[in-house]
Backbone as ProteinMPNN parsed JSONL, in Angstrom:
{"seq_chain_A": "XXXXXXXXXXXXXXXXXXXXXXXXXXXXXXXXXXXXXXXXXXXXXXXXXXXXXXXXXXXXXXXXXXXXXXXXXXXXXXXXXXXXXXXXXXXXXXXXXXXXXXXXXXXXXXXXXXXXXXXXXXXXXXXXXXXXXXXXXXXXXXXXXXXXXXXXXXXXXXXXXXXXXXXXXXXXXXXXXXXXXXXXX", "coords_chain_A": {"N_chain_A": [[-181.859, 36.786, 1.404], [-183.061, 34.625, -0.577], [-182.634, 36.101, -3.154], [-179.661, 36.386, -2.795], [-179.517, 33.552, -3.17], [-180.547, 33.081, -5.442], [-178.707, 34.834, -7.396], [-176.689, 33.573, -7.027], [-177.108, 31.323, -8.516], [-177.88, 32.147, -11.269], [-175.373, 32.831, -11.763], [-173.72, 30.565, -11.275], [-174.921, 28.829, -13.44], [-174.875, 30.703, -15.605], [-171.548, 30.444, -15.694], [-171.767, 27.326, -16.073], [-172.386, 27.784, -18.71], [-170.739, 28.758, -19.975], [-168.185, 26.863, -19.71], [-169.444, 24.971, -21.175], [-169.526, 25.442, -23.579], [-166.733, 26.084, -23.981], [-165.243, 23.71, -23.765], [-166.817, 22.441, -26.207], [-165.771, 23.943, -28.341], [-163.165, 23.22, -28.604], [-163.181, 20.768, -28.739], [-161.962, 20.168, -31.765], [-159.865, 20.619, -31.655], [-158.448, 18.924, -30.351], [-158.707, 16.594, -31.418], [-157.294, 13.517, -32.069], [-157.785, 12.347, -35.181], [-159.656, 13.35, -38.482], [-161.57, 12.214, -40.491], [-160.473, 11.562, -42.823], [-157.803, 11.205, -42.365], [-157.749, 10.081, -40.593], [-158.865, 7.267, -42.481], [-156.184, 7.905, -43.7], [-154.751, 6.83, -42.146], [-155.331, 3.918, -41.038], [-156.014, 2.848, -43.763], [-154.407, -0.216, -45.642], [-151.305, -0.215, -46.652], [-150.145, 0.936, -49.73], [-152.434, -0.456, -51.089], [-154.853, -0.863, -52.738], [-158.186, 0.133, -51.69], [-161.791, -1.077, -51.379], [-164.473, 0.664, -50.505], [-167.124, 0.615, -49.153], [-170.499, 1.356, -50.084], [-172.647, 2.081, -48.446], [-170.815, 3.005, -46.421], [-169.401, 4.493, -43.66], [-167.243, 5.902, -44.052], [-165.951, 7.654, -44.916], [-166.877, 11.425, -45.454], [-169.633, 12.67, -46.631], [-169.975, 10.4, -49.158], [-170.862, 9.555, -52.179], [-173.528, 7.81, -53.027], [-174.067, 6.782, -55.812], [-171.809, 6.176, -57.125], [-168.732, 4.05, -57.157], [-166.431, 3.389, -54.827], [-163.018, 4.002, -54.225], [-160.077, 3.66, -52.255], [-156.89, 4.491, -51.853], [-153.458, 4.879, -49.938], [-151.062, 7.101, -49.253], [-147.846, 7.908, -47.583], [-145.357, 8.553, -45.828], [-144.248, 6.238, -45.177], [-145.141, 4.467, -47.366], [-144.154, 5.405, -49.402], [-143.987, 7.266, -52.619], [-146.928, 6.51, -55.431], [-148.124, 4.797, -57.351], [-150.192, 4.213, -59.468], [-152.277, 2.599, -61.65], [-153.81, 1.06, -64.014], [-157.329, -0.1, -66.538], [-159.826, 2.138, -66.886], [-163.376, 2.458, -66.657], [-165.523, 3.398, -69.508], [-166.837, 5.663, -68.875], [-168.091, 8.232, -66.52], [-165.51, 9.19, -64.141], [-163.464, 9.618, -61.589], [-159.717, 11.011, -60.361], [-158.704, 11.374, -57.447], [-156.653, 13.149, -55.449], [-156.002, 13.789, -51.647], [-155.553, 15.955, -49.446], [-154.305, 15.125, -45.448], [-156.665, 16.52, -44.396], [-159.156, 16.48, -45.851], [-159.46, 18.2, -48.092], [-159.648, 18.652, -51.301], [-156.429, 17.73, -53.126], [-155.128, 17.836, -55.867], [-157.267, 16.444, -58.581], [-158.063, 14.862, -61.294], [-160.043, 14.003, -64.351], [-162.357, 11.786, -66.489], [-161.426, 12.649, -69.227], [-158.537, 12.572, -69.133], [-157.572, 10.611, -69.274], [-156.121, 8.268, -71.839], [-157.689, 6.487, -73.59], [-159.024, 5.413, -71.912], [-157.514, 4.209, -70.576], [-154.858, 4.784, -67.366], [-152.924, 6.417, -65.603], [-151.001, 7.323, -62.894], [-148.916, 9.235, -60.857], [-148.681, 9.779, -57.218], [-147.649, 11.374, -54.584], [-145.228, 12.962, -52.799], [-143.779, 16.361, -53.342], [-141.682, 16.26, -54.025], [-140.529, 13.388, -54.027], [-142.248, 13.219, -56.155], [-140.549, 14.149, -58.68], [-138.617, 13.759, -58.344], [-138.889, 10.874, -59.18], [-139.771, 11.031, -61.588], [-137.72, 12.163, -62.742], [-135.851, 10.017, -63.061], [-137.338, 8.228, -64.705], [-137.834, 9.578, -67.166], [-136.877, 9.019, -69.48], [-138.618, 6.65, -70.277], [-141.841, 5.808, -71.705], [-145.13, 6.052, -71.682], [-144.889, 8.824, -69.447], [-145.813, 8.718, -66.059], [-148.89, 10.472, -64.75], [-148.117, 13.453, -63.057], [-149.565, 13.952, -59.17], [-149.212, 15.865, -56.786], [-148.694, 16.116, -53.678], [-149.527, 18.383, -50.57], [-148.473, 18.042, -48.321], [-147.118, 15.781, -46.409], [-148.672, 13.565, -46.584], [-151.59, 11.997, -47.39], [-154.649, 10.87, -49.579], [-155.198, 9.153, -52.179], [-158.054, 9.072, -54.005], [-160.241, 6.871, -55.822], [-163.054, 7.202, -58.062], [-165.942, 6.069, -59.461], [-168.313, 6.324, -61.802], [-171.616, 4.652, -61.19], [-174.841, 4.026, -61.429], [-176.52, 2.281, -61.456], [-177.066, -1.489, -60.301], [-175.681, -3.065, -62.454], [-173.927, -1.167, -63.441], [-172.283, -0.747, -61.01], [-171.166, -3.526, -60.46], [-169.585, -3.87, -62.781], [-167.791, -1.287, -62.641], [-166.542, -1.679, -60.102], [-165.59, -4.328, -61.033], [-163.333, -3.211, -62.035], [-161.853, -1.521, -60.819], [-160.93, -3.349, -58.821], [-159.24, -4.612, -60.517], [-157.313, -2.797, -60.968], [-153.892, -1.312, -59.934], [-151.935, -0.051, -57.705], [-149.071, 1.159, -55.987], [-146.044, 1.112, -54.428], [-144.12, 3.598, -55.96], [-141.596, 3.122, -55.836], [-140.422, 1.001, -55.471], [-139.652, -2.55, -56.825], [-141.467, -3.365, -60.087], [-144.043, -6.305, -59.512], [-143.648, -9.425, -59.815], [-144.887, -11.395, -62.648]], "CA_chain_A": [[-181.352, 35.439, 1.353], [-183.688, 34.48, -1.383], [-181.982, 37.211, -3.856], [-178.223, 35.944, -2.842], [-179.14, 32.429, -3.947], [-180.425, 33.315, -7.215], [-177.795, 35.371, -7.738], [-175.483, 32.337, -7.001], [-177.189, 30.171, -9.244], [-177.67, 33.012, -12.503], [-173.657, 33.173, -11.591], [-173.575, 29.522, -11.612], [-175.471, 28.515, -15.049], [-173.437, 30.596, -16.35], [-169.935, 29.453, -15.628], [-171.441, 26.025, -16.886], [-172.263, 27.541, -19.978], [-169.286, 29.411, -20.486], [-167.084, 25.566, -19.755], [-169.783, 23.845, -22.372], [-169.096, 26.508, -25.191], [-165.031, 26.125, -24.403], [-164.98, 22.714, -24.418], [-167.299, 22.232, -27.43], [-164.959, 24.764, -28.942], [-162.038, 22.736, -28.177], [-162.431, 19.324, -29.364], [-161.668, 19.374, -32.804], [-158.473, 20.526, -31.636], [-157.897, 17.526, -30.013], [-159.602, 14.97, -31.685], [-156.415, 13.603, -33.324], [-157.573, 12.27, -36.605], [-160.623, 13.677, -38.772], [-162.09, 10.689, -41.305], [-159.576, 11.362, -44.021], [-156.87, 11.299, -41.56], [-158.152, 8.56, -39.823], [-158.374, 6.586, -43.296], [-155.024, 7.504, -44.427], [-153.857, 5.717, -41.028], [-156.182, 3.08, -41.254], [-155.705, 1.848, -44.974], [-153.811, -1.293, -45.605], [-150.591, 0.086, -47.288], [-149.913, -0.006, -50.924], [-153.35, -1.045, -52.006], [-156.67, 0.166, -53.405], [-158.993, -0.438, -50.953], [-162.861, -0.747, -51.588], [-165.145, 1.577, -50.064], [-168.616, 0.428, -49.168], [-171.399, 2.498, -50.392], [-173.021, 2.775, -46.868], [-169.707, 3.026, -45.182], [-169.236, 6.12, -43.02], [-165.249, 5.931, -43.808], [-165.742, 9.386, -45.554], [-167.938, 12.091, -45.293], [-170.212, 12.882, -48.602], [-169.761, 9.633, -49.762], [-172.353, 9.2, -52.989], [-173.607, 6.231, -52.978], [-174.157, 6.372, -57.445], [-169.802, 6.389, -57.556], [-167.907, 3.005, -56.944], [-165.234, 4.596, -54.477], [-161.743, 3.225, -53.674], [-158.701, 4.663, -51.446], [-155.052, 4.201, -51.397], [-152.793, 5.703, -48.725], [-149.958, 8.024, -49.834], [-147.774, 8.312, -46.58], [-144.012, 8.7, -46.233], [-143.906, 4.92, -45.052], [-145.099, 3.838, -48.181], [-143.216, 6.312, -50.683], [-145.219, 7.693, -53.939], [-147.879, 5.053, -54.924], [-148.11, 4.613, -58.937], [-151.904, 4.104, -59.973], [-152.01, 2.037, -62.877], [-155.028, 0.566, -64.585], [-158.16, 0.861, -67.252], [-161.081, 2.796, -65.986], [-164.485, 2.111, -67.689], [-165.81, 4.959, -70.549], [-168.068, 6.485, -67.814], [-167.093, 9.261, -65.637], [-164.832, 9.095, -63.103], [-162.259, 10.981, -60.966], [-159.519, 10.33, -59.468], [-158.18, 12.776, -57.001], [-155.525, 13.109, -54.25], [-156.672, 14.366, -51.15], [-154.87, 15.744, -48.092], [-155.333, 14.59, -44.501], [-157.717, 17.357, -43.838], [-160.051, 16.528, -46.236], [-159.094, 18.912, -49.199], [-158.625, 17.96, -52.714], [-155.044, 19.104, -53.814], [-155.477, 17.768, -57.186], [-157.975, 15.068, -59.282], [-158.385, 13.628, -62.506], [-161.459, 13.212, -64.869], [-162.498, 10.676, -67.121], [-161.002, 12.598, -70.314], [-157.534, 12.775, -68.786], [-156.618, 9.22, -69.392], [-155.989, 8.138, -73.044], [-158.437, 5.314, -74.304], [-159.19, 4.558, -70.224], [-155.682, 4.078, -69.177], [-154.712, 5.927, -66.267], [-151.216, 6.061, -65.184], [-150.149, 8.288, -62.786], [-148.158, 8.974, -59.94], [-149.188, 10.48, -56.35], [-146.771, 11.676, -53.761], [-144.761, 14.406, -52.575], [-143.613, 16.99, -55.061], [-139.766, 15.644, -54.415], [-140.743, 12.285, -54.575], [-142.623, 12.702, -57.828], [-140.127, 14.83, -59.11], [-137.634, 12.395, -58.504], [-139.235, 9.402, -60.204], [-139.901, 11.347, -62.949], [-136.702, 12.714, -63.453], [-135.046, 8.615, -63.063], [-137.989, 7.552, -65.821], [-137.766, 10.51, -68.242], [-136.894, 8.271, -71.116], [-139.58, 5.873, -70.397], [-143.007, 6.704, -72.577], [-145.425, 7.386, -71.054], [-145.132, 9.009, -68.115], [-147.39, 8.683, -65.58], [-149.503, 11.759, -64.858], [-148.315, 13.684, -61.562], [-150.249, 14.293, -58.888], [-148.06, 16.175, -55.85], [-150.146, 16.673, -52.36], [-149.014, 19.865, -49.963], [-147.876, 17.712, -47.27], [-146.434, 14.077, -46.732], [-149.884, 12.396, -46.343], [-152.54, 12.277, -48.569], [-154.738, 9.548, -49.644], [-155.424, 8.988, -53.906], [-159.733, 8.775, -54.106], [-161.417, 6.794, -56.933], [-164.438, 7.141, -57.87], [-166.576, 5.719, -60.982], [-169.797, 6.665, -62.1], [-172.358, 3.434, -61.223], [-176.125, 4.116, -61.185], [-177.282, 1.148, -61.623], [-176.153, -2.852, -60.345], [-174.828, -3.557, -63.728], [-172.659, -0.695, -63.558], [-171.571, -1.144, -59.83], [-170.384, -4.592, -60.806], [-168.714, -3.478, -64.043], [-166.584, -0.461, -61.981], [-165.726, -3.049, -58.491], [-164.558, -5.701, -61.415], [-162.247, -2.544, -63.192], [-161.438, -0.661, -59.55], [-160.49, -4.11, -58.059], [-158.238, -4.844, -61.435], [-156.188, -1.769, -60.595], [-152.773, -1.245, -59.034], [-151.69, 1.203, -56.141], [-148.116, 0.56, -55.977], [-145.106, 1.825, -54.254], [-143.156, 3.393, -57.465], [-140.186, 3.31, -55.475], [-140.681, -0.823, -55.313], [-139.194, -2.87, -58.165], [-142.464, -4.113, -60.403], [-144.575, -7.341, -59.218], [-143.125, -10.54, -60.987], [-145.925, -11.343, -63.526]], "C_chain_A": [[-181.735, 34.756, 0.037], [-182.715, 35.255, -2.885], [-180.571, 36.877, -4.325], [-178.355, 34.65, -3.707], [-179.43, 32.497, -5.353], [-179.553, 33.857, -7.606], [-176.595, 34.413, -8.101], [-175.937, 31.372, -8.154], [-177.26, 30.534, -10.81], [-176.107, 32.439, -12.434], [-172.968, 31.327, -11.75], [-173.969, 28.302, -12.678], [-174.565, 29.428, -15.768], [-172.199, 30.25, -16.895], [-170.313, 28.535, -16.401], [-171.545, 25.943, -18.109], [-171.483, 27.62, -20.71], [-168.58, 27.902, -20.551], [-167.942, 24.956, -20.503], [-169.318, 24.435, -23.652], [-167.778, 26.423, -25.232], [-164.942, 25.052, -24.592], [-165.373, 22.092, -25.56], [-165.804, 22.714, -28.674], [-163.164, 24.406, -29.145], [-161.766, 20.994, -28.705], [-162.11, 19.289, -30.837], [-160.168, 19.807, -32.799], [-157.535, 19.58, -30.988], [-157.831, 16.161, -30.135], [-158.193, 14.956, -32.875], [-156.129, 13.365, -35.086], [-159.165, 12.64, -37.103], [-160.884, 12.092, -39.875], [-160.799, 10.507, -42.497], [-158.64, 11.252, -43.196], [-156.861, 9.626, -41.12], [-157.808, 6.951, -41.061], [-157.573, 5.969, -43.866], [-154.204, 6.038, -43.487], [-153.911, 4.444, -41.09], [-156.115, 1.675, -42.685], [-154.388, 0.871, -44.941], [-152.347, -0.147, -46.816], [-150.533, 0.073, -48.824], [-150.808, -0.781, -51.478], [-154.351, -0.112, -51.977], [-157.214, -0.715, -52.08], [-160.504, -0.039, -51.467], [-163.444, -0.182, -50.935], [-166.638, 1.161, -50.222], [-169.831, 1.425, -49.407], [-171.82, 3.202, -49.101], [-172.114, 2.766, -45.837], [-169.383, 4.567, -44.647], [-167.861, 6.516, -42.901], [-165.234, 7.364, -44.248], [-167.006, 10.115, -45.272], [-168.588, 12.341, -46.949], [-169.953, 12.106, -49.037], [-171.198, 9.232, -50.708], [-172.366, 8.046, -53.118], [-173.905, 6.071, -54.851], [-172.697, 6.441, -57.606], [-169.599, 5.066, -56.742], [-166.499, 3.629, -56.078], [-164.087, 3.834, -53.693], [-160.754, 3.826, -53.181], [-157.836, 3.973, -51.696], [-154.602, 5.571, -50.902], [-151.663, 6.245, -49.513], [-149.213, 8.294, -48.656], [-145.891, 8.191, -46.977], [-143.139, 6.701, -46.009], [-144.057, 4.044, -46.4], [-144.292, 4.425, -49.889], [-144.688, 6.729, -51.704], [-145.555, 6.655, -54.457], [-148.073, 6.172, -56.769], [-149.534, 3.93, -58.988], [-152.005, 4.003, -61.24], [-153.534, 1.278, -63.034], [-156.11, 0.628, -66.138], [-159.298, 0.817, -66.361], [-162.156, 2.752, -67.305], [-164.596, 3.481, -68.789], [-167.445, 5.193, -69.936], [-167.403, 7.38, -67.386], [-166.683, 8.473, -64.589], [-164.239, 10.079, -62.832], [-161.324, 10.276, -60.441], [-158.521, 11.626, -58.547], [-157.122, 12.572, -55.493], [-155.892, 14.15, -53.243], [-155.975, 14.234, -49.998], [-155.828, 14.795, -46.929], [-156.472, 14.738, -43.907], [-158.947, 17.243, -44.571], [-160.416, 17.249, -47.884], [-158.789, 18.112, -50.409], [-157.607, 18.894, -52.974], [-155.163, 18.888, -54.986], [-156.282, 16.556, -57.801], [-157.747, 15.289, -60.723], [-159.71, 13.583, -63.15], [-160.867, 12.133, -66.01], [-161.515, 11.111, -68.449], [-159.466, 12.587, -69.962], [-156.68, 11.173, -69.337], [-157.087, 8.539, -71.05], [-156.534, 6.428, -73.27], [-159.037, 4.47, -72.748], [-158.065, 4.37, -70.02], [-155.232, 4.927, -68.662], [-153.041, 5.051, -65.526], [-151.438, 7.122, -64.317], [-150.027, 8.071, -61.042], [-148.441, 10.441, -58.25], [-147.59, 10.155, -55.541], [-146.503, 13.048, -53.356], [-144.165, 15.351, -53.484], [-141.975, 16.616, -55.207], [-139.608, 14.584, -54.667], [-141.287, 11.982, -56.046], [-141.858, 13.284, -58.929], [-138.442, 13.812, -59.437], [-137.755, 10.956, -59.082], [-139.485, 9.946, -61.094], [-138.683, 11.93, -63.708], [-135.719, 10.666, -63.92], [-135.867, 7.885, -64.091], [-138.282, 8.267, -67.004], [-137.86, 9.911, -69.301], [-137.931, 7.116, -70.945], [-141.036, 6.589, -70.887], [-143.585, 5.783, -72.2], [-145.56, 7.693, -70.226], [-146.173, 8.896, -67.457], [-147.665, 10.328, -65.125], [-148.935, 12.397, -63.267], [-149.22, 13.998, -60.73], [-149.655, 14.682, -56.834], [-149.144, 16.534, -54.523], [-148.748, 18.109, -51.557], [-147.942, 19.349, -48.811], [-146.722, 16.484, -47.775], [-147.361, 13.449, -46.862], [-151.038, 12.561, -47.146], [-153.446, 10.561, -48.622], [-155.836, 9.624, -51.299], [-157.071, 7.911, -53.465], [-159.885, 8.047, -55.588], [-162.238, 6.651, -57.365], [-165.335, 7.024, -59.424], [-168.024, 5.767, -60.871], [-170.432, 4.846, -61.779], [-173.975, 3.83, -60.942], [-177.249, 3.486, -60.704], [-176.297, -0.53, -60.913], [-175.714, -3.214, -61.285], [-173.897, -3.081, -63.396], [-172.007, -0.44, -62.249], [-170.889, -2.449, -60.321], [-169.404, -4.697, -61.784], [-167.215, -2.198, -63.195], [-166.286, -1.475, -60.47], [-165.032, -3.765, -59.224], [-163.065, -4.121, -61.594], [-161.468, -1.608, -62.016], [-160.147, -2.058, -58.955], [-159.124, -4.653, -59.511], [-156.776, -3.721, -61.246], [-155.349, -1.763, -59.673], [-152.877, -0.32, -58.426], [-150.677, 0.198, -55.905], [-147.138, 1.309, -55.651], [-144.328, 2.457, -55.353], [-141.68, 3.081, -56.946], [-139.662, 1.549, -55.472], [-140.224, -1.372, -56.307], [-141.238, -3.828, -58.595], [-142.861, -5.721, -59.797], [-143.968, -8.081, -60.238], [-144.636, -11.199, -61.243], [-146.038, -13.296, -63.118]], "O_chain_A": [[-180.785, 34.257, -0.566], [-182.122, 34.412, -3.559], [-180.151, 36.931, -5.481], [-177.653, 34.469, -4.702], [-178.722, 32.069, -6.264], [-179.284, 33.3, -8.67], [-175.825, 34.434, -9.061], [-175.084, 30.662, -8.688], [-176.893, 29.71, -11.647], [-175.809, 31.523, -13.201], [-171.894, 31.043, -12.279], [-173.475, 27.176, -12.729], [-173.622, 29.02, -16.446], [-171.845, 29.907, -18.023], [-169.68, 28.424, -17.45], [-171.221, 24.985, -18.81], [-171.275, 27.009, -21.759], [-168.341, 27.651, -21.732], [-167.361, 23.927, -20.846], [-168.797, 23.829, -24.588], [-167.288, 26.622, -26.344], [-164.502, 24.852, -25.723], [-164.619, 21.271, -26.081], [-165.156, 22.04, -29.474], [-162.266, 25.087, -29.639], [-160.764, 20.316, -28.933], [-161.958, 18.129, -31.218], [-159.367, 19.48, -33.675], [-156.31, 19.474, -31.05], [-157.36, 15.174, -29.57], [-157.947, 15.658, -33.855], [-155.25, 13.709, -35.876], [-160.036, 12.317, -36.295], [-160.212, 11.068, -39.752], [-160.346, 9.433, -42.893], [-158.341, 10.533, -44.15], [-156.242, 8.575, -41.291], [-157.05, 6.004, -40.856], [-157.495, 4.833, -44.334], [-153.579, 5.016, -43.769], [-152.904, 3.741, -41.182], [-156.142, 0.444, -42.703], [-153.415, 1.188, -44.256], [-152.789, 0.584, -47.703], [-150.947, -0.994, -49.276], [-150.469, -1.689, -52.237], [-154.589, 0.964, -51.427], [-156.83, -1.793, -51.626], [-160.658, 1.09, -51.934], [-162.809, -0.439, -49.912], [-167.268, 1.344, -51.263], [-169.892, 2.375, -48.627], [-171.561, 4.342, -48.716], [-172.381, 2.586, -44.649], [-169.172, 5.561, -45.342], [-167.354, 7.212, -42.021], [-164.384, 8.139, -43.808], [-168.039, 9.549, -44.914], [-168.061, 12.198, -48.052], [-169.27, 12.54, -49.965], [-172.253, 8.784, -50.258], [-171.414, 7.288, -53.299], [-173.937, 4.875, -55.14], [-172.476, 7.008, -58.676], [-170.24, 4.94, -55.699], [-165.634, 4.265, -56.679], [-164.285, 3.165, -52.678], [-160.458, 4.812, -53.856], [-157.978, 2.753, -51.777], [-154.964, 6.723, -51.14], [-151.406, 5.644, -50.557], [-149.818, 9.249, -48.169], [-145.353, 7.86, -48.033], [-142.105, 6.185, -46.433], [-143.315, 3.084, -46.607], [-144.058, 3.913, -50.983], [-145.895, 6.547, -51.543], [-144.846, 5.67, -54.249], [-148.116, 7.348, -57.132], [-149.688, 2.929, -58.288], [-151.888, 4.959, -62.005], [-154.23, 1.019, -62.052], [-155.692, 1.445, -66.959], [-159.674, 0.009, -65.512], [-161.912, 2.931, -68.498], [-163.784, 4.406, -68.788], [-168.594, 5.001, -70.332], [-166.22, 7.518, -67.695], [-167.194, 7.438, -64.163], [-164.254, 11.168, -63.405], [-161.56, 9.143, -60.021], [-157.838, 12.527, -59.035], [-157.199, 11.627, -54.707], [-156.111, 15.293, -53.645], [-155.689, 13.172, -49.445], [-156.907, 14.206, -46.975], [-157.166, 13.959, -43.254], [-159.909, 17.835, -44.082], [-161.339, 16.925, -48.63], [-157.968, 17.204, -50.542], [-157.61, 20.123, -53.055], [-155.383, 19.959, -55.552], [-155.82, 15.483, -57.412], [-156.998, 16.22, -61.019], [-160.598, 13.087, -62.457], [-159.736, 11.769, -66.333], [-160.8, 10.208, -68.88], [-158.956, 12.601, -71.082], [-155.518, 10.909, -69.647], [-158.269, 8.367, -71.349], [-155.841, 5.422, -73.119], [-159.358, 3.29, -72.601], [-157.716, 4.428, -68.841], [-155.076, 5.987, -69.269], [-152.501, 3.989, -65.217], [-152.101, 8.029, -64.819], [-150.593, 7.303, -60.264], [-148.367, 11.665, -58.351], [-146.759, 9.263, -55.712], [-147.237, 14.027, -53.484], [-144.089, 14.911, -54.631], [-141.266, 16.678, -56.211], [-138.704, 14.314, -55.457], [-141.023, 11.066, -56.825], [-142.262, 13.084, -60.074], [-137.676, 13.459, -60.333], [-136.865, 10.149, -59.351], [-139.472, 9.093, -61.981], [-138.611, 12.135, -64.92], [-135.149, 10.386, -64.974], [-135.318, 6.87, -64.52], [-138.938, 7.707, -67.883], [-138.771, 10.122, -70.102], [-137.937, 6.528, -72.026], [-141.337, 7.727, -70.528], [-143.059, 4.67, -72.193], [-146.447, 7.081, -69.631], [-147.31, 8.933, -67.928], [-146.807, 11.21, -65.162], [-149.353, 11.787, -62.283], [-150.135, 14.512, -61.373], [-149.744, 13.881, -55.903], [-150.207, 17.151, -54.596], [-147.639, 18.5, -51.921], [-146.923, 19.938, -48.45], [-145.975, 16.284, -48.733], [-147.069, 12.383, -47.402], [-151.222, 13.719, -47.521], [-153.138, 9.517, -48.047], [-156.975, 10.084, -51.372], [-157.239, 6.795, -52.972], [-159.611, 8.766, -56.549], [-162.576, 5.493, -57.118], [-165.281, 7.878, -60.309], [-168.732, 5.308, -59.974], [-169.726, 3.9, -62.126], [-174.124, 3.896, -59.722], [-178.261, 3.735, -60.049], [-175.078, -0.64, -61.046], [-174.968, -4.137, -60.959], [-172.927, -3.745, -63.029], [-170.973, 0.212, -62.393], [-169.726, -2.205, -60.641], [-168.469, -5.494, -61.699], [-166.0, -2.377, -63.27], [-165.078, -1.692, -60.379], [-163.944, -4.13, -58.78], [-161.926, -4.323, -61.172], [-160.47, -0.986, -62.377], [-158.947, -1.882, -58.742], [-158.052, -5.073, -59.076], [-155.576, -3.956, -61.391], [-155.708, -2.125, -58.552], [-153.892, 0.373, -58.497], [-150.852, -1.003, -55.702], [-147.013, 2.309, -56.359], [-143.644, 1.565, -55.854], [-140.749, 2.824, -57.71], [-138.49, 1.172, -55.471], [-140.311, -0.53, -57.2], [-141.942, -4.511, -57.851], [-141.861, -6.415, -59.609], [-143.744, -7.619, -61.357], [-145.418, -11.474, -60.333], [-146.9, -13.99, -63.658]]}, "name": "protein", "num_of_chains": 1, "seq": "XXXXXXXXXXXXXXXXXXXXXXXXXXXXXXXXXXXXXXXXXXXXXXXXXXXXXXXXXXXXXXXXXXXXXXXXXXXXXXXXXXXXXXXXXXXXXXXXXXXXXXXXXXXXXXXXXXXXXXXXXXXXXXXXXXXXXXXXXXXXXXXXXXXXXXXXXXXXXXXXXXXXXXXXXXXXXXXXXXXXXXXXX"}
């Protein structure tokens, strides 16, 4: 009698470990958005958004980088990233929903600090660049894999000087539908 119930209860720790290891094994296939996902959803359309140092919006977020998002989604079309960026490092990089960089940007990429360039899909950027050909200078492409994506930037700051110096030159910057006719000045 003794024998049977242990038997039943070996036989029954089991099972429960076996259903903790499947369901462990199972949520990230259901958890519908991961942080970059979540973000892209999340961000306000069509703008830079700031990024708090101790904000848990991303994972690996360094807290010595000034770090700003804009959304890339099919609601908002390809998103034109216009600005100057300090003469520090930076990046600026386009990053699926999963978390992946598909392509970034350093600091020497942009001519005297001005940074032009254009995030989207590769038909969308392919198509504004073919309708602005004769306009100089293009902006730089930057094509993601999917439809969704969301354009990272991130500026060297070490120090409170130079946090306040990249927030003024982050928060000066556009993130702009290209498909949109320009802001009236």
């Amino acid at each position: 009698m003794i024998d049977r119930f242990i038997r039943s209860l070996v036989a029954l720790l089991l099972l429960a470990g076996v259903v903790h290891i499947v369901a462990i094994l199972l949520v990230p296939f259901n958890v519908p958005f991961n942080a970059y996902a979540q973000l892209i959803a999340d961000s306000p359309s069509a703008r830079l958004t700031l990024l708090n140092r101790t904000s848990l919006a991303l994972p690996d977020l360094d807290p010595s980088f000034v770090t700003a998002v804009c959304p890339v989604t099919p609601e908002t079309g390809p998103q034109l990233i216009t600005g100057m960026l300090p003469d520090r490092l930076w990046f600026v990089s386009l990053i699926g929903p999963n978390g992946d960089v598909v392509t970034a940007l350093r600091s020497d990429a942009a001519e005297n600090g001005k940074l032009s360039a254009l995030a989207g899909t590769p038909a969308d950027v392919d198509t504004y660049l073919s309708a602005h050909k004769l306009d100089a200078p293009l902006p730089v492409p930057l094509s993601l894999m999917g439809d969704r994506g969301l354009v990272e930037i991130k500026i060297f700051a070490p120090n409170e000087g130079d946090r306040l110096a990249a927030t003024a030159a982050i928060e000066a910057m556009t993130c702009l539908s290209a498909m949109a006719p320009p802001p009236a000045k």
